[in-house]
N, CA and C atoms as a LAMMPS dump frame, in Angstrom:
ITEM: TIMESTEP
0
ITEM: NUMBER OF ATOMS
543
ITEM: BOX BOUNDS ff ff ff
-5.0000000000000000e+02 5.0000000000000000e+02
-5.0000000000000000e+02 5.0000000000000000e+02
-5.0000000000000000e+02 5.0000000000000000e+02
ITEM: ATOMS id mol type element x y z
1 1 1 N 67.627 -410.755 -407.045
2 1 2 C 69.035 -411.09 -407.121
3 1 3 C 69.755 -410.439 -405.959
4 2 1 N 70.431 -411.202 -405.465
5 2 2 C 71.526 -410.961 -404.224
6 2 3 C 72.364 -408.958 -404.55
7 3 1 N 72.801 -408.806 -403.468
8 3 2 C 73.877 -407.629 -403.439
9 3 3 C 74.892 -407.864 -404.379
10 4 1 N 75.547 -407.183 -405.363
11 4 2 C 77.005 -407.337 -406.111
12 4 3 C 77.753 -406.844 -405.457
13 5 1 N 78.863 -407.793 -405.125
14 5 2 C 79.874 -407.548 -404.105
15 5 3 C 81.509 -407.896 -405.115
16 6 1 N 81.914 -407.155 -405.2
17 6 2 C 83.43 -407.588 -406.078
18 6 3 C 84.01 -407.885 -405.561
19 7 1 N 85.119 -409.262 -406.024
20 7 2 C 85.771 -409.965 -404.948
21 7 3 C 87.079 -410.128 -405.64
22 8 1 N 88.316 -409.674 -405.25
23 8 2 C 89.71 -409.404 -406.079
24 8 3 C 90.913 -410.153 -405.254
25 9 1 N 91.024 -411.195 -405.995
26 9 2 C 92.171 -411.892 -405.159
27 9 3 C 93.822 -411.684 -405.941
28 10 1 N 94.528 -411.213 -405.55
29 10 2 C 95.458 -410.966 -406.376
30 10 3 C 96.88 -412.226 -405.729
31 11 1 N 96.946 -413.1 -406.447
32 11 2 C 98.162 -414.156 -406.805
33 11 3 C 99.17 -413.773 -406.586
34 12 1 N 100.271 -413.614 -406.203
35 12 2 C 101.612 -413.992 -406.187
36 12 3 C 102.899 -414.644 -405.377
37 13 1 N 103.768 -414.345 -406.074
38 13 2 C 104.728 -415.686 -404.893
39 13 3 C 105.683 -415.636 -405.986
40 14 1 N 106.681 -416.808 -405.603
41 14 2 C 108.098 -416.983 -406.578
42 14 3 C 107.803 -417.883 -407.665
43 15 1 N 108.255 -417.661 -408.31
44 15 2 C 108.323 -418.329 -409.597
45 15 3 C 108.919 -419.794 -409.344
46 16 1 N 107.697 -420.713 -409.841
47 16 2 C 108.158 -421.979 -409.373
48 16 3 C 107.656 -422.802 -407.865
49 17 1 N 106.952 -421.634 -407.142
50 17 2 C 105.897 -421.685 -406.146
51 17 3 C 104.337 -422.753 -406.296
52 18 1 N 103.648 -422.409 -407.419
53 18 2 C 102.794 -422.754 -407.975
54 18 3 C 101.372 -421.906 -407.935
55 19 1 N 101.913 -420.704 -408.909
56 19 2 C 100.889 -419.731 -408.981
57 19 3 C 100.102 -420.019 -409.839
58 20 1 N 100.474 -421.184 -411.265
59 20 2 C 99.562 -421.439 -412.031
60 20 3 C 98.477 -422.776 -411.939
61 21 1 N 99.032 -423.298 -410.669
62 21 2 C 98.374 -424.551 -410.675
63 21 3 C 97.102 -423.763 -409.346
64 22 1 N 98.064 -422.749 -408.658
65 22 2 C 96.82 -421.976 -407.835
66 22 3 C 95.225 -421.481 -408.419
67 23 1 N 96.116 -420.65 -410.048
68 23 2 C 95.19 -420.185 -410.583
69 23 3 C 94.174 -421.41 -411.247
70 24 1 N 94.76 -421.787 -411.831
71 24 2 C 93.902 -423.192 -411.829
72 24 3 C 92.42 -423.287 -411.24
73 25 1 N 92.922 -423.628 -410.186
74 25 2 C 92.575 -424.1 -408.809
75 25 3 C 91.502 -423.086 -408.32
76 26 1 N 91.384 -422.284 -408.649
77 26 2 C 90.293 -421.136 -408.108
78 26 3 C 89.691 -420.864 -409.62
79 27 1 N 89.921 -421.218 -410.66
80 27 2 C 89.192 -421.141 -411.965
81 27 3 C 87.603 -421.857 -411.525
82 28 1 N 88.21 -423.339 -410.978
83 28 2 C 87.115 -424.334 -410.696
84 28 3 C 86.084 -423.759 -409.979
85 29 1 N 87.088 -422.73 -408.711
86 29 2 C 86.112 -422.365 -407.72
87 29 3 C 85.13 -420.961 -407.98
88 30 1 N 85.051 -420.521 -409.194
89 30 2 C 84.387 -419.678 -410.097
90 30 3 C 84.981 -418.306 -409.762
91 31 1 N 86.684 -418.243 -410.077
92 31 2 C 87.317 -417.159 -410.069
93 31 3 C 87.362 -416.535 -411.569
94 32 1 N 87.115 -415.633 -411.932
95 32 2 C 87.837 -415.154 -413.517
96 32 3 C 89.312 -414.872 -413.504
97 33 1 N 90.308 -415.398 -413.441
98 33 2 C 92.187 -415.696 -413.556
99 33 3 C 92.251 -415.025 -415.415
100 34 1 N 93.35 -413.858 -414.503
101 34 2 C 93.939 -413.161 -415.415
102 34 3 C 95.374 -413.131 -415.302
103 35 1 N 96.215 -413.761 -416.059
104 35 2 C 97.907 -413.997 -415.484
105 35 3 C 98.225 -413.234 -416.023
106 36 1 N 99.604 -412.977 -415.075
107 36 2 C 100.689 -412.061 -415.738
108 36 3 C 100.204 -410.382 -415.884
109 37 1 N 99.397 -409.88 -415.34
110 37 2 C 98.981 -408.661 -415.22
111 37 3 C 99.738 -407.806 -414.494
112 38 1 N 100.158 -407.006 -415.233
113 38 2 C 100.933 -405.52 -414.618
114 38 3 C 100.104 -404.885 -413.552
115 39 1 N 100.335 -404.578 -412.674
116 39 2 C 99.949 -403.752 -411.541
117 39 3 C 99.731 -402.524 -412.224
118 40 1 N 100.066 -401.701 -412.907
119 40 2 C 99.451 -400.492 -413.384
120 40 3 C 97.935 -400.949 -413.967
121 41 1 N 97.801 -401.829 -414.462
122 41 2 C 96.613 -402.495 -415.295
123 41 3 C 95.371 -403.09 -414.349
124 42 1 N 95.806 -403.438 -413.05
125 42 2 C 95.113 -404.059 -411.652
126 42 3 C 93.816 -403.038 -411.579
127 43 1 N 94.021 -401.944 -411.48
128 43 2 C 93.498 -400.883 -410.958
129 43 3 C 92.43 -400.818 -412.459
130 44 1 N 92.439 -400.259 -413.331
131 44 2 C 91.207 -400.048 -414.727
132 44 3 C 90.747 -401.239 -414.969
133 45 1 N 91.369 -402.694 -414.366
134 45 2 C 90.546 -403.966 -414.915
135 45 3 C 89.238 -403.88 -413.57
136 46 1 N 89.661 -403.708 -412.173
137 46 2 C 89.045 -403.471 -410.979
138 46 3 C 88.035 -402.365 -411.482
139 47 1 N 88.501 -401.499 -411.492
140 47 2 C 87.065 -400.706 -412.574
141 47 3 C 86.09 -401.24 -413.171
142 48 1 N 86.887 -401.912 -413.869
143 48 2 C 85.785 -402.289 -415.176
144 48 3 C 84.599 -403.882 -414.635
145 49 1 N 85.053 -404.422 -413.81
146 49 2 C 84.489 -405.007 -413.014
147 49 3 C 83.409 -404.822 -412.204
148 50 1 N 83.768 -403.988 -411.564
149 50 2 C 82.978 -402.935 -410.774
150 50 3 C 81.631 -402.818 -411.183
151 51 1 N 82.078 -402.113 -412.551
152 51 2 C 81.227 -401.499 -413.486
153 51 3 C 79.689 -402.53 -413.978
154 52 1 N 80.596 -403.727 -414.058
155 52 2 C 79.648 -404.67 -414.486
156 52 3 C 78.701 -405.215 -413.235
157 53 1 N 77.916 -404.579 -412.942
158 53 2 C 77.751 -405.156 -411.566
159 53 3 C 76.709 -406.427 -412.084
160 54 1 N 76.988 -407.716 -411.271
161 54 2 C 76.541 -409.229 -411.366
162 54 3 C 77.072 -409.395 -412.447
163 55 1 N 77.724 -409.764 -413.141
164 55 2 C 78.324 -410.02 -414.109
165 55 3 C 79.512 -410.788 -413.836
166 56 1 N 79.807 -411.785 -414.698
167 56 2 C 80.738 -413.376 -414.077
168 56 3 C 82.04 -412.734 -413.736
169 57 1 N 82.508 -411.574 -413.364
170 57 2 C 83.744 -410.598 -413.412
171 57 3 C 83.376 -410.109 -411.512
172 58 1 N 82.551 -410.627 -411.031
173 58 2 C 82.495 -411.071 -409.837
174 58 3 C 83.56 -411.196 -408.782
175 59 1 N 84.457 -412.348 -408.734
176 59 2 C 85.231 -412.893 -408.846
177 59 3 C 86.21 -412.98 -409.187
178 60 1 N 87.329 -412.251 -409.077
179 60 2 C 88.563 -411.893 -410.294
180 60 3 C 89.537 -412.245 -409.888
181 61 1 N 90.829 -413.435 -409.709
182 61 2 C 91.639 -413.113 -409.357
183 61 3 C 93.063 -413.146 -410.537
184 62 1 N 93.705 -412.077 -409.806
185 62 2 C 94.821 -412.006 -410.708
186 62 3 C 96.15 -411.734 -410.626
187 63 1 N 96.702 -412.821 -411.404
188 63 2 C 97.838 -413.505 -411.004
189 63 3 C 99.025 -412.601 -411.033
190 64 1 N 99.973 -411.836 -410.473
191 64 2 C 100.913 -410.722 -410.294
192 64 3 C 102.69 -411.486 -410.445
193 65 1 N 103.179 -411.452 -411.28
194 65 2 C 104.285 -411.947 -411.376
195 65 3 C 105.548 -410.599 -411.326
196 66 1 N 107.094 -411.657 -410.904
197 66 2 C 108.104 -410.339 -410.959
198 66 3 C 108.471 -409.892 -412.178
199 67 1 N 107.969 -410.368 -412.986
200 67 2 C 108.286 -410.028 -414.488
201 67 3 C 107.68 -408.991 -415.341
202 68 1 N 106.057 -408.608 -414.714
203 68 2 C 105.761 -407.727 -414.769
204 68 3 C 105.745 -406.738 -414.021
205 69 1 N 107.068 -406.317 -413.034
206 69 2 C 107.441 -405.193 -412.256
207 69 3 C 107.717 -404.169 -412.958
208 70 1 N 107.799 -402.741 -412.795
209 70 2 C 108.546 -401.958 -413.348
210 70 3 C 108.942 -401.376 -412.514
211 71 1 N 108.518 -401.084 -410.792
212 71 2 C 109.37 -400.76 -410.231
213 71 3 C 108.907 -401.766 -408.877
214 72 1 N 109.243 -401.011 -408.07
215 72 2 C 109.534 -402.273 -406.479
216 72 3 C 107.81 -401.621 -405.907
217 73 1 N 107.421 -400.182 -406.117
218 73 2 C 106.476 -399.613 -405.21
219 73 3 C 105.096 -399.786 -406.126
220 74 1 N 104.975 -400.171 -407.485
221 74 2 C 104.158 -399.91 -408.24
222 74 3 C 102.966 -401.101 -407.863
223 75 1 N 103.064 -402.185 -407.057
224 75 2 C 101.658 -403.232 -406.51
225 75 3 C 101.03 -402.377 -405.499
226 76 1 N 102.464 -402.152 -404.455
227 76 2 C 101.763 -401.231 -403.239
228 76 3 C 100.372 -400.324 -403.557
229 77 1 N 101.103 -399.782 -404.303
230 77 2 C 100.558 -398.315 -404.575
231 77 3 C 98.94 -398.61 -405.112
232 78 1 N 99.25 -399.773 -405.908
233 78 2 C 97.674 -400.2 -406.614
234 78 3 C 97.051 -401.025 -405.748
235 79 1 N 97.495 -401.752 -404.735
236 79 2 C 96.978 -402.463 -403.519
237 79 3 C 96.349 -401.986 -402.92
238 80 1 N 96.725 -400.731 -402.157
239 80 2 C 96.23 -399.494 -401.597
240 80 3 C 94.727 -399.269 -402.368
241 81 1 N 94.554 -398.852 -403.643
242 81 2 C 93.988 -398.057 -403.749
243 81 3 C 92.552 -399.371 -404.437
244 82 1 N 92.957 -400.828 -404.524
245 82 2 C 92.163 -401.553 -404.643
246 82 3 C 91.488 -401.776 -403.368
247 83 1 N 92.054 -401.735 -402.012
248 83 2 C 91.637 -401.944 -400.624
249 83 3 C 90.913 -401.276 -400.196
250 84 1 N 90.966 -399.784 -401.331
251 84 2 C 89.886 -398.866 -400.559
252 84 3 C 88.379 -398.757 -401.669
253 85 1 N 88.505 -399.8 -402.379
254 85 2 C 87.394 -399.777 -403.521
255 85 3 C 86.305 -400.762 -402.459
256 86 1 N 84.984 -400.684 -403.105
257 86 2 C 84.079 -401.091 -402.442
258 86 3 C 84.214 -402.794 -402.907
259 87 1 N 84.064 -403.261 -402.103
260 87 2 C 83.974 -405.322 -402.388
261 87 3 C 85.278 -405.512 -401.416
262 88 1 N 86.147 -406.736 -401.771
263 88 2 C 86.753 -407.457 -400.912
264 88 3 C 88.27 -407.167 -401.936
265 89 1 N 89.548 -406.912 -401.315
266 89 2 C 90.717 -407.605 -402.236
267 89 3 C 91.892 -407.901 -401.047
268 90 1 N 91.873 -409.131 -401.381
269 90 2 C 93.019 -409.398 -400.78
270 90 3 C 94.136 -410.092 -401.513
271 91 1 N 95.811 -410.841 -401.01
272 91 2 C 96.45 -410.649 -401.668
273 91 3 C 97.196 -412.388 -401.045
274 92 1 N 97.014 -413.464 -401.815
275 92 2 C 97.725 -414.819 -401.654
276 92 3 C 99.149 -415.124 -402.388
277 93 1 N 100.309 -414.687 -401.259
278 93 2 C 100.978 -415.144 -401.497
279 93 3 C 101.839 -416.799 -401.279
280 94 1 N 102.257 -417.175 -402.788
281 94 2 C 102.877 -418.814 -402.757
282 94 3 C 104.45 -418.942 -402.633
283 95 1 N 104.799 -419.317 -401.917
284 95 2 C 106.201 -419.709 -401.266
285 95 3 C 106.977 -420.993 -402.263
286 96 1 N 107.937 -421.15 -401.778
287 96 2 C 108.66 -422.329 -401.697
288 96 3 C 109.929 -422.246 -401.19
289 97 1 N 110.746 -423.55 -400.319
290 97 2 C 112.379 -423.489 -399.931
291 97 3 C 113.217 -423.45 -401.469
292 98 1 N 114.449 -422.503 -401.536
293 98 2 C 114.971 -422.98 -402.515
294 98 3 C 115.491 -424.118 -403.213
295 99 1 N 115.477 -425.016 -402.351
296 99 2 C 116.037 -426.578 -402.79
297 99 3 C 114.764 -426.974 -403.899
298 100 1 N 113.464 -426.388 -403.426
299 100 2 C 112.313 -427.325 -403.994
300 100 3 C 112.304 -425.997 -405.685
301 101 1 N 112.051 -425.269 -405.356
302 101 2 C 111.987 -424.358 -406.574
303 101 3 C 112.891 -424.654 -407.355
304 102 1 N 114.358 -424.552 -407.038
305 102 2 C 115.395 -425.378 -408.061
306 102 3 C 115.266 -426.233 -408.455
307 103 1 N 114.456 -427.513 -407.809
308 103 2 C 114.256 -428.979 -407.997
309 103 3 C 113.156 -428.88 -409.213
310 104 1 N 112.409 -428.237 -408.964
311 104 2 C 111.065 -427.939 -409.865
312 104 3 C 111.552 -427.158 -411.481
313 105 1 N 112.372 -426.351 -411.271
314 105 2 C 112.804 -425.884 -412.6
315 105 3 C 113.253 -426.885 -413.164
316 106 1 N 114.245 -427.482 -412.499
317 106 2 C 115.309 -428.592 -413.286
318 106 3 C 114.312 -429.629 -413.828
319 107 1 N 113.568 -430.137 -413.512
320 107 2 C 112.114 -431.126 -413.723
321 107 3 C 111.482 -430.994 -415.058
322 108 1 N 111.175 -429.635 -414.963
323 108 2 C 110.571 -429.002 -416.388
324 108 3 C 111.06 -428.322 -417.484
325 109 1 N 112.729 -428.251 -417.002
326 109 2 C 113.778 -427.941 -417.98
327 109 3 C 113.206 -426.306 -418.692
328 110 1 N 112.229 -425.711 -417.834
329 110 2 C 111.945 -424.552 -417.982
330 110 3 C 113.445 -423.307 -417.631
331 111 1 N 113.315 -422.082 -418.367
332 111 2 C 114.393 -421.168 -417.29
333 111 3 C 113.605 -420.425 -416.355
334 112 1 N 113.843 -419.915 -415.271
335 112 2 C 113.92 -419.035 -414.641
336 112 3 C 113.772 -417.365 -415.044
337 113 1 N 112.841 -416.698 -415.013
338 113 2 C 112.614 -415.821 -415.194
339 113 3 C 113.971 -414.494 -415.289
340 114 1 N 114.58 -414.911 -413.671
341 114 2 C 115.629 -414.176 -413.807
342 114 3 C 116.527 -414.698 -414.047
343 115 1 N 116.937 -415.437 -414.304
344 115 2 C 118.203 -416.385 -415.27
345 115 3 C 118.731 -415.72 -416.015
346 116 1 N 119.819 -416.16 -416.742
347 116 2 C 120.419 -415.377 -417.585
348 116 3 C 121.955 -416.607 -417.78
349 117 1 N 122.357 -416.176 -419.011
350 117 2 C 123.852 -416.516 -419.241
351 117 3 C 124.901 -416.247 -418.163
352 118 1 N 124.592 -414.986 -417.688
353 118 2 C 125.261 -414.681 -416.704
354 118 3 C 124.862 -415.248 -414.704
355 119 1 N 123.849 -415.553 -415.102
356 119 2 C 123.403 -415.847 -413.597
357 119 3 C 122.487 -417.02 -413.026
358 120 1 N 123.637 -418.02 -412.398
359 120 2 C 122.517 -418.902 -412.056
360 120 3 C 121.284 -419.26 -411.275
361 121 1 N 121.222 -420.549 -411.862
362 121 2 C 119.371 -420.757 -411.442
363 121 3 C 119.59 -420.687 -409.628
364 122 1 N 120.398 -420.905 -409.056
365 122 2 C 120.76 -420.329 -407.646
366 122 3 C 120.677 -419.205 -406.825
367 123 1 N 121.543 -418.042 -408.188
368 123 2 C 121.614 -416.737 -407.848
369 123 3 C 119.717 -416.494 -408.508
370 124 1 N 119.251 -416.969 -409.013
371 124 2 C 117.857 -415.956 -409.806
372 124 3 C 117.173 -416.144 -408.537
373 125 1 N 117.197 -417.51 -408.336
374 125 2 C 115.767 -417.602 -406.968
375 125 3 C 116.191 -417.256 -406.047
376 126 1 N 117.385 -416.539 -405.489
377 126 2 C 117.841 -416.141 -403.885
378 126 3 C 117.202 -414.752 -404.402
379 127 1 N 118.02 -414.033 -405.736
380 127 2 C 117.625 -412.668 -406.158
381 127 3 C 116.067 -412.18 -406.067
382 128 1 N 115.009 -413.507 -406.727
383 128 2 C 113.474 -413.125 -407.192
384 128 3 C 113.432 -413.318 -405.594
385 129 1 N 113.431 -414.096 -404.759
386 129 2 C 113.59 -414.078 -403.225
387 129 3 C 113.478 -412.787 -402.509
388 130 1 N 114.606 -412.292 -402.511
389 130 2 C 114.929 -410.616 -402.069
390 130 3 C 113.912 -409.636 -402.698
391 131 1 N 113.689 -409.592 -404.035
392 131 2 C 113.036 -408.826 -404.827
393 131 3 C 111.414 -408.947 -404.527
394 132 1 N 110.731 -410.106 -404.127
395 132 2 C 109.048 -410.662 -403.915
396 132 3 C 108.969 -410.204 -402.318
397 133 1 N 110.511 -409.994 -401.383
398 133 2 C 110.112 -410.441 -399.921
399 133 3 C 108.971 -408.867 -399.523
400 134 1 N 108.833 -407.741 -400.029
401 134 2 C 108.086 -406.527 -399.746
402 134 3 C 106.53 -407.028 -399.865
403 135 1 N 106.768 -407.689 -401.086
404 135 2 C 104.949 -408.323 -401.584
405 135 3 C 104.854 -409.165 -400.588
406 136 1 N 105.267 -410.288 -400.269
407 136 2 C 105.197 -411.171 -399.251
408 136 3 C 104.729 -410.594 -398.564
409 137 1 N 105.137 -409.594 -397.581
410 137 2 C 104.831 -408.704 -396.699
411 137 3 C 103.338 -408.255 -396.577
412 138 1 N 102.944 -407.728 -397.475
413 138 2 C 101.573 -407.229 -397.968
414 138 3 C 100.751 -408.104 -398.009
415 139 1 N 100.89 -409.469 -398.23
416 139 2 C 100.11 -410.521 -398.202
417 139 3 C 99.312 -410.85 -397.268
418 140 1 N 98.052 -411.437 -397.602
419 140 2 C 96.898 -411.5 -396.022
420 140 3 C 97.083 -413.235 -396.001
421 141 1 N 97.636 -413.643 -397.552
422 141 2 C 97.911 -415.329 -396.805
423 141 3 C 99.099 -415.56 -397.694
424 142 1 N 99.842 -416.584 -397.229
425 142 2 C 101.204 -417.256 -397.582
426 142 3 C 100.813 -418.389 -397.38
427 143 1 N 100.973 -419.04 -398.306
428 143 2 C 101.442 -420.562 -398.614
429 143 3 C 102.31 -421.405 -398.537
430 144 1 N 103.413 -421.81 -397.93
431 144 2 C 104.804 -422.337 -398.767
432 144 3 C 103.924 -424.254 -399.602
433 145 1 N 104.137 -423.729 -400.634
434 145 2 C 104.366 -425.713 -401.294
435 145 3 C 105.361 -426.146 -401.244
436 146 1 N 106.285 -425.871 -400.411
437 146 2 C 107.559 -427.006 -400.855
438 146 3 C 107.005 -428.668 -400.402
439 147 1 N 105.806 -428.87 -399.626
440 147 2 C 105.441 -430.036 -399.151
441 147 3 C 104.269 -430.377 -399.231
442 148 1 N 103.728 -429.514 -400.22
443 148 2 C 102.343 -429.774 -400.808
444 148 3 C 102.348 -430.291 -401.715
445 149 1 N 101.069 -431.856 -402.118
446 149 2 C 100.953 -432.111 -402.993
447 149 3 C 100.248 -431.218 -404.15
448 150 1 N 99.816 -431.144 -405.007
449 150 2 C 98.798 -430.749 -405.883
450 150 3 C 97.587 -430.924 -405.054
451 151 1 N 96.95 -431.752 -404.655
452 151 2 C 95.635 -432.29 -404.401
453 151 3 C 95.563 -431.374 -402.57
454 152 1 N 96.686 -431 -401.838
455 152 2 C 97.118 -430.111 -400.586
456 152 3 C 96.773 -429.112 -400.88
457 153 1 N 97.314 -428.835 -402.078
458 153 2 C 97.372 -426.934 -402.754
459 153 3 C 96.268 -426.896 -403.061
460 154 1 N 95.083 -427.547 -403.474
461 154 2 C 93.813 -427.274 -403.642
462 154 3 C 92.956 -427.295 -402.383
463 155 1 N 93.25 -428.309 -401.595
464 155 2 C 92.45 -428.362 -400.571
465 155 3 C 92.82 -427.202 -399.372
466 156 1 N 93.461 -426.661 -399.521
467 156 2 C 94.408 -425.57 -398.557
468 156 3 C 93.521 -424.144 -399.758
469 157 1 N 93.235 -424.161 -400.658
470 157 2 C 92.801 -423.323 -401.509
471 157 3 C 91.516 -423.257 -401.17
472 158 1 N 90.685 -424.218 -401.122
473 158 2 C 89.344 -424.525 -401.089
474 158 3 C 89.207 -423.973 -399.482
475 159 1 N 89.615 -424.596 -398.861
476 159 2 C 89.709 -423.869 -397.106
477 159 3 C 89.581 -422.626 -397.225
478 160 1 N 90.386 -422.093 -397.791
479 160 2 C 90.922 -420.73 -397.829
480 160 3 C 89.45 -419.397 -398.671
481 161 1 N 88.961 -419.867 -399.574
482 161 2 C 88.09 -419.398 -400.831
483 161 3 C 87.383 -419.764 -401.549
484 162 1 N 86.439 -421.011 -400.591
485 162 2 C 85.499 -421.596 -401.669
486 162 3 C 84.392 -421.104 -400.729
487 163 1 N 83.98 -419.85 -401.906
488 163 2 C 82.436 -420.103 -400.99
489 163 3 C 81.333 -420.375 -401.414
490 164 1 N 81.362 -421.16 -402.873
491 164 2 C 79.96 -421.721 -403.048
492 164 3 C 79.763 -423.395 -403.24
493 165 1 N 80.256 -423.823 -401.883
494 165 2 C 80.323 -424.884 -402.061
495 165 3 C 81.182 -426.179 -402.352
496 166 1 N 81.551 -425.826 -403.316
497 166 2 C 82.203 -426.979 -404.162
498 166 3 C 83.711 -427.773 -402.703
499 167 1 N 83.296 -427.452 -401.459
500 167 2 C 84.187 -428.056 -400.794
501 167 3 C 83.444 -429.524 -400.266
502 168 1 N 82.156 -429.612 -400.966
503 168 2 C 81.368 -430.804 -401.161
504 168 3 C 81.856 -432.131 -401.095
505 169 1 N 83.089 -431.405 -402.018
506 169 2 C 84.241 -432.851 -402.135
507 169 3 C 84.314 -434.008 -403.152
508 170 1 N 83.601 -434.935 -403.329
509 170 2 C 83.533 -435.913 -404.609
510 170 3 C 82.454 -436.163 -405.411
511 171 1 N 83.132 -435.853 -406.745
512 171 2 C 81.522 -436.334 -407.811
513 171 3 C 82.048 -437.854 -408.045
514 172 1 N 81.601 -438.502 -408.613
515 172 2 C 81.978 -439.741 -409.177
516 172 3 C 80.605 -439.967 -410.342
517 173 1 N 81.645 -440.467 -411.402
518 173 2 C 80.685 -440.398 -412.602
519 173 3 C 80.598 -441.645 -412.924
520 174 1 N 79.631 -442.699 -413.666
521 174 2 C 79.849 -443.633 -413.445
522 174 3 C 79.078 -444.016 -415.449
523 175 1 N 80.008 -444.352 -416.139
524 175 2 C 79.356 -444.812 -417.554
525 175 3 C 79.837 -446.315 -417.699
526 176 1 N 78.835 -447.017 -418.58
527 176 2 C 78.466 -448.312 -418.716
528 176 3 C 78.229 -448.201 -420.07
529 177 1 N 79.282 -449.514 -420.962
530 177 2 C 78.555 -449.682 -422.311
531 177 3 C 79.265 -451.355 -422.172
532 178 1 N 78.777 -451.87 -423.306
533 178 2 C 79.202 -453.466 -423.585
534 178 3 C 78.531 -453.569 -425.158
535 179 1 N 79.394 -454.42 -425.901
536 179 2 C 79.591 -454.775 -427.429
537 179 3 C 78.685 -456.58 -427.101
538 180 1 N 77.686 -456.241 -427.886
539 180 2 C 77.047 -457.561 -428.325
540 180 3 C 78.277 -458.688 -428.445
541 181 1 N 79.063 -458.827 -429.806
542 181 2 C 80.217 -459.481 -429.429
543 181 3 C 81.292 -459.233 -429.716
């Protein structure tokens, strides 16, 4: 059996970007996707990974949202100290213009994370904007989808992190039945 090499991709971007259709999207490509994970938590799951050496935990990426912030320095800090663990981690951040993120909430009649009675879907995504631009920063790739299809965001994914293959490209399945009469 090959070397165990741990491979930690950590997700994020703005809400409304398309971090879940990302995660998705690297499920196929034999990622283990863990959403919504606190950055204090990044660091003992990376452990425990580790630990398992060859074991389908290989592969991990995990999805970092602003909702699980507690403060502005607390990814850094665990970024750092994942970068200096043995295997690979790097950090994909997903974009979008605000016209398209607004457009996309309104679509799915979802709220906005930072929304509120008091604050509109305008003010949340300029605010989560300001608040993500440090992570952005830290990022080894950026995305913007405001002009990606679905089927873009995968193939821009697959470019990016497929390495066993599956950039093969098309299965086609083909079933046949017919009724006497």
């Amino acid at each position: 059996m090959g070397e165990f090499t741990l491979e930690i991709l950590i997700i994020s971007g703005l809400s409304g970007a398309g971090k879940s259709k990302a995660a998705s999207f690297l499920e196929d490509m034999g990622f283990y996707i863990v959403d919504n994970m606190p950055a204090v938590m990044m660091l003992k799951f990376a452990e425990f990974c580790a630990a398992g050496v060859g074991s389908r935990y290989d592969r991990v990426a995990l999805v970092y949202d602003v909702r699980t912030a507690s403060s502005s320095t607390e990814l850094y800090d665990v970024l750092e100290k994942l970068r200096r663990m043995d295997g690979s981690c790097r950090m994909l951040f997903l974009t979008a213009d605000q016209e398209t993120i607004i457009k996309r909430y309104k679509e799915t009649r979802r709220r906005h994370p930072l929304c509120s009675d008091s604050v509109s879907l305008e003010a949340a995504v300029r605010r989560e904007r300001e608040v993500m631009a440090p992570v952005r920063a830290q990022a080894d790739f950026v995305i913007d989808t405001s002009r990606l299809s679905t089927a873009q965001l995968r193939g821009e994914l697959l470019r990016l992190f497929d390495t066993q293959g599956e950039r093969g490209g098309m299965t086609v399945s083909v079933t046949s039945f017919g009724f006497k009469y």
